[in-house]
C-alpha positions as CSV (number, residue, x, y, z in Angstrom):
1,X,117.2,86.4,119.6
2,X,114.9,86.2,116.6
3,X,114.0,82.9,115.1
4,X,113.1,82.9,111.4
5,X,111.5,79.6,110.6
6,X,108.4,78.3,107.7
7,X,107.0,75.7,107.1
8,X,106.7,75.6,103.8
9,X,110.5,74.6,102.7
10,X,111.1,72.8,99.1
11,X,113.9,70.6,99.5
12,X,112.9,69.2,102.7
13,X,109.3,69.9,103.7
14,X,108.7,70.6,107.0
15,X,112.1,70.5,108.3
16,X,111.6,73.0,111.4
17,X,108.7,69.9,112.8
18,X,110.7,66.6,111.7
19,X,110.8,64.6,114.7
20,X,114.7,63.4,115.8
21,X,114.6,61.2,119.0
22,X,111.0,62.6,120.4
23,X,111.4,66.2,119.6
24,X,110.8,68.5,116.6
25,X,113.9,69.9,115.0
26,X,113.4,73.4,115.8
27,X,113.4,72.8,119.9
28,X,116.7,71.4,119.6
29,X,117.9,75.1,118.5
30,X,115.4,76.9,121.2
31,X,116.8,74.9,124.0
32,X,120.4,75.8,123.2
33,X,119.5,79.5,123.0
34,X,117.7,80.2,125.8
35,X,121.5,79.3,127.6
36,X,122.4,82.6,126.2
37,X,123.5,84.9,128.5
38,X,122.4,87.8,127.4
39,X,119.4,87.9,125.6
40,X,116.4,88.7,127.2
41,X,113.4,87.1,125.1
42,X,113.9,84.4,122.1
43,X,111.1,85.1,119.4
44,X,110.1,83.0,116.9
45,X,109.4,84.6,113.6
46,X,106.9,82.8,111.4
47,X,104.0,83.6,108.9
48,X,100.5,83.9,108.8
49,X,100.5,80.9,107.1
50,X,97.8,78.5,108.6
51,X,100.7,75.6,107.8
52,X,103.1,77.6,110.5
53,X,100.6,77.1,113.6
54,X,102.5,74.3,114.6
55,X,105.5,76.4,114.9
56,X,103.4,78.9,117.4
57,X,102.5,75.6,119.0
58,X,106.1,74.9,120.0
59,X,106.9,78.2,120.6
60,X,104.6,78.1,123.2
61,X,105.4,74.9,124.7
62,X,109.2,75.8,124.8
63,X,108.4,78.6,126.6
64,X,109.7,81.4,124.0
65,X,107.4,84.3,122.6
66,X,106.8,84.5,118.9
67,X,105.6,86.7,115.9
68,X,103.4,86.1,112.7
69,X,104.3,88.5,110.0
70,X,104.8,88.5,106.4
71,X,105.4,85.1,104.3
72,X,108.4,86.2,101.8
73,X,109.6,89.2,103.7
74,X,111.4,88.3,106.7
75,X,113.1,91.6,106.7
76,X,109.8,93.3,107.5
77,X,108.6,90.1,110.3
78,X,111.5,91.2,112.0
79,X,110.5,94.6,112.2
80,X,106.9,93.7,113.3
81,X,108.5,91.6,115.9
82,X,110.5,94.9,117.4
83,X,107.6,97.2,117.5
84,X,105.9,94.5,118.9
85,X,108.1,93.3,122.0
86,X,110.1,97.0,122.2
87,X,113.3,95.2,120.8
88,X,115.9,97.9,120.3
89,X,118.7,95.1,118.8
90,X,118.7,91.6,118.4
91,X,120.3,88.7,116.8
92,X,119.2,86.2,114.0
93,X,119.4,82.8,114.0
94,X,118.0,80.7,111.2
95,X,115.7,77.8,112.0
96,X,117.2,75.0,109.6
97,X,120.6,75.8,111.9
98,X,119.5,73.5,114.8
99,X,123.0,73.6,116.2
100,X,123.3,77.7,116.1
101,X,125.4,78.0,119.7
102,X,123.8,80.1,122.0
103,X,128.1,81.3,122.7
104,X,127.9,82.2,118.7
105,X,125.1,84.4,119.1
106,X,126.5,85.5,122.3
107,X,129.7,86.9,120.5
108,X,127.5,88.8,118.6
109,X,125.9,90.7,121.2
110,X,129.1,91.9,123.0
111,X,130.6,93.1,119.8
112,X,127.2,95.4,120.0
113,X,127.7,96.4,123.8
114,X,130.9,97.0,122.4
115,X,130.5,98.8,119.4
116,X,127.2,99.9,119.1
117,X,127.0,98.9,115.5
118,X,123.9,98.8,114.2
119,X,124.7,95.9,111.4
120,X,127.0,93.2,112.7
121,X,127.7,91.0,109.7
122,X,128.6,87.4,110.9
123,X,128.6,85.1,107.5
124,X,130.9,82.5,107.0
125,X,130.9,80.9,110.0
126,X,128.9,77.4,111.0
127,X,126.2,79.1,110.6
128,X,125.8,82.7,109.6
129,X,124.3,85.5,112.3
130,X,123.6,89.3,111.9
131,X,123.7,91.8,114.4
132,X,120.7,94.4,114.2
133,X,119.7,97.0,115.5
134,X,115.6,98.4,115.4
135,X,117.5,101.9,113.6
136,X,118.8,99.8,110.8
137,X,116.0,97.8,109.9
138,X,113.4,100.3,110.5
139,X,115.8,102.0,107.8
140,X,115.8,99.7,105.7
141,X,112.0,98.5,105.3
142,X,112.0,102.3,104.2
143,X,113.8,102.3,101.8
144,X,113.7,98.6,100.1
145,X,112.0,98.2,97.0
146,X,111.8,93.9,97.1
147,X,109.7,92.0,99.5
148,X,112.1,88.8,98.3
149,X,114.3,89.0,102.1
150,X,115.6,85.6,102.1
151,X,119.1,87.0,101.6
152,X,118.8,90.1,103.8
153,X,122.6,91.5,103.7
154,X,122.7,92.9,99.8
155,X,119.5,95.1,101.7
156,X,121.5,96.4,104.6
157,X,124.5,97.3,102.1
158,X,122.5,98.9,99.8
159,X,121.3,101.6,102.7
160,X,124.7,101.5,104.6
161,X,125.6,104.8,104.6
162,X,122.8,105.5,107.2
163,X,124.2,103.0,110.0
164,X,127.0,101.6,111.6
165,X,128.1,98.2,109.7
166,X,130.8,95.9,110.7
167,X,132.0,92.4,110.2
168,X,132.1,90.1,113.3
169,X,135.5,90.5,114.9
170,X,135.6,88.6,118.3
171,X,133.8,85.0,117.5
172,X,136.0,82.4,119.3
173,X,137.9,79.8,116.9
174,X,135.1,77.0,117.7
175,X,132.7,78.4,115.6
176,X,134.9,79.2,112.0
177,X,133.7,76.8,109.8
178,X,135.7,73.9,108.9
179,X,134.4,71.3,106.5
180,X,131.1,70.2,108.4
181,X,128.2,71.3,107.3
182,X,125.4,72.1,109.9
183,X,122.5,73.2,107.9
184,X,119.0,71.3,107.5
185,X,118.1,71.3,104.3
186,X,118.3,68.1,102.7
187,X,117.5,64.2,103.2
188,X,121.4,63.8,104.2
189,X,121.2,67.0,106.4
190,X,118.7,65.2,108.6
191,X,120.4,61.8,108.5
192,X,123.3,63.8,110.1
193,X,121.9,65.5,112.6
194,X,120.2,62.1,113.3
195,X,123.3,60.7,114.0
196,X,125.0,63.0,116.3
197,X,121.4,63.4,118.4
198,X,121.5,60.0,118.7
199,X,124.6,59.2,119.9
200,X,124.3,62.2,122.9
201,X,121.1,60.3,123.4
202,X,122.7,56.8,124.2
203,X,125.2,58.2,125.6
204,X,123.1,60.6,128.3
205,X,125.8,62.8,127.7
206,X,125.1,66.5,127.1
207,X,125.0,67.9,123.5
208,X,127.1,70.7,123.6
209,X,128.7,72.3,120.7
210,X,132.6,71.6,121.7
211,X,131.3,68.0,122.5
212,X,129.7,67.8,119.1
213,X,132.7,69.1,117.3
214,X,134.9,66.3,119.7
215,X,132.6,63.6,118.3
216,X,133.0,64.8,114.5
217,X,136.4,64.3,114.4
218,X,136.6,60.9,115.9
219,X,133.7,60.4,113.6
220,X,134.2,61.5,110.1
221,X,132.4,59.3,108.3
222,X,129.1,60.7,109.8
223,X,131.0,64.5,108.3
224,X,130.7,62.5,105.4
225,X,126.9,61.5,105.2
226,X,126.0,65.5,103.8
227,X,129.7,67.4,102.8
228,X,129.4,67.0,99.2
229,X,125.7,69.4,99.4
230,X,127.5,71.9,100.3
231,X,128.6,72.6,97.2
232,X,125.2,72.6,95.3
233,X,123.7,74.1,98.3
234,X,126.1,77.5,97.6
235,X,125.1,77.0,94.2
236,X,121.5,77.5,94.8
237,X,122.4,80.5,97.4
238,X,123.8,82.3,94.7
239,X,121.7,81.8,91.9
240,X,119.0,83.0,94.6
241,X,121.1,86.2,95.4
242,X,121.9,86.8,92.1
243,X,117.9,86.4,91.3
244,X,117.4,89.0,94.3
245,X,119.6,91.3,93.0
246,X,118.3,91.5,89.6
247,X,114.9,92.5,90.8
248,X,116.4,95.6,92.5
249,X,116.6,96.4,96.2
């Protein structure tokens, strides 16, 4: 599983190291992924940046691996992180998705085992996961013209007729998004995830993602506290897209 976290984020600096009841944002995510049950090494992807040692830092102390590549192109950290640790296919998980299920991901590697696509496109969901193989993205950082990767599948389409590309087929029902919004990315994104930490917290009670989803819908008004960015969030997705694609892939 590959990590892609910064430090340098706009709309909420810092996000991946805010602290939410003694931990840093970003080891809330690690801890639920290393339940997966199949990968076999979670990797932090990060920058050179000297503002992304801390991330190393708790990459280290979490006991997960990690790789320091380029600042705007993720595309090309993730290959440096394959040649690095030998990865033949892996899945992504973003670091401002702090509740990214280890059982999401998961889905996403049997549809590989069963498959053996090389592009597994799982958008849409709580929060969005792709499927890829070292083939397709060595293919890719080949061919691209853009080091701009934030949005990474208008790349992979672009050079689809060289791979194996499919949508996510098998994610169980708990994961397609209903209106909750589980991204990090503004003031109200934290207060959220503040809330729901907290209450597992009190509570003692473990902070799994069917228990979260239980406690959101005897709890909507904390739902309430971040729904309406969600639109102007996918406002500013697509303006970045758009932005992407006029540059050229």
């Amino acid at each position: 599983i590959f990590i892609s976290v910064r430090s340098n984020s706009t709309r909420l600096p810092k996000k991946a190291i805010l602290n939410i009841c003694d931990k840093p944002t970003i080891q809330y995510l690690i801890e639920n992924l290393k339940k997966s049950h199949y990968s076999d090494e979670i990797v932090l992807c990060t920058t050179l940046e000297p503002s992304d040692d801390v991330l190393c830092d708790v990459a280290e102390r979490c006991g997960i691996k990690y790789f320091r590549g380029s600042t705007e192109d993720k595309i090309d950290r993730w290959l440096g992180a394959c040649k690095k640790y030998g990865v033949d296919f892996f899945v992504t998980a973003d670091g401002d998705d702090i509740f990214c299920d280890y059982g999401l991901v998961d889905s996403i590697f049997e549809q590989h085992q069963r498959t053996k696509s090389d592009f597994i496109d799982g958008r849409g969901l709580y929060n969005d996961v792709y499927g890829i193989t070292f083939a397709a993205i060595k293919e890719v950082c080949k061919n691209k013209n853009n080091r701009d990767t934030e949005f990474i599948k208008p790349y992979f389409d672009a050079h689809g007729d060289k791979y194996k590309i499919q949508k996510a087929d098998s994610v169980p029902s708990i994961y397609h998004k209903k209106n909750i919004r589980m991204t990090l990315d503004y003031e109200e994104d934290l207060l959220f995830f503040k809330e729901i930490i907290l209450h597992f917290k009190q509570n003692e009670e473990e902070m799994s993602f069917e228990k979260i989803l239980n406690f959101l819908e005897k709890n909507p008004h904390i739902v309430e506290i971040n729904w309406f960015r969600e639109e102007s969030w996918k406002e500013n997705q697509n303006k970045m897209i758009q932005a992407i694609e006029n540059k050229g892939l």
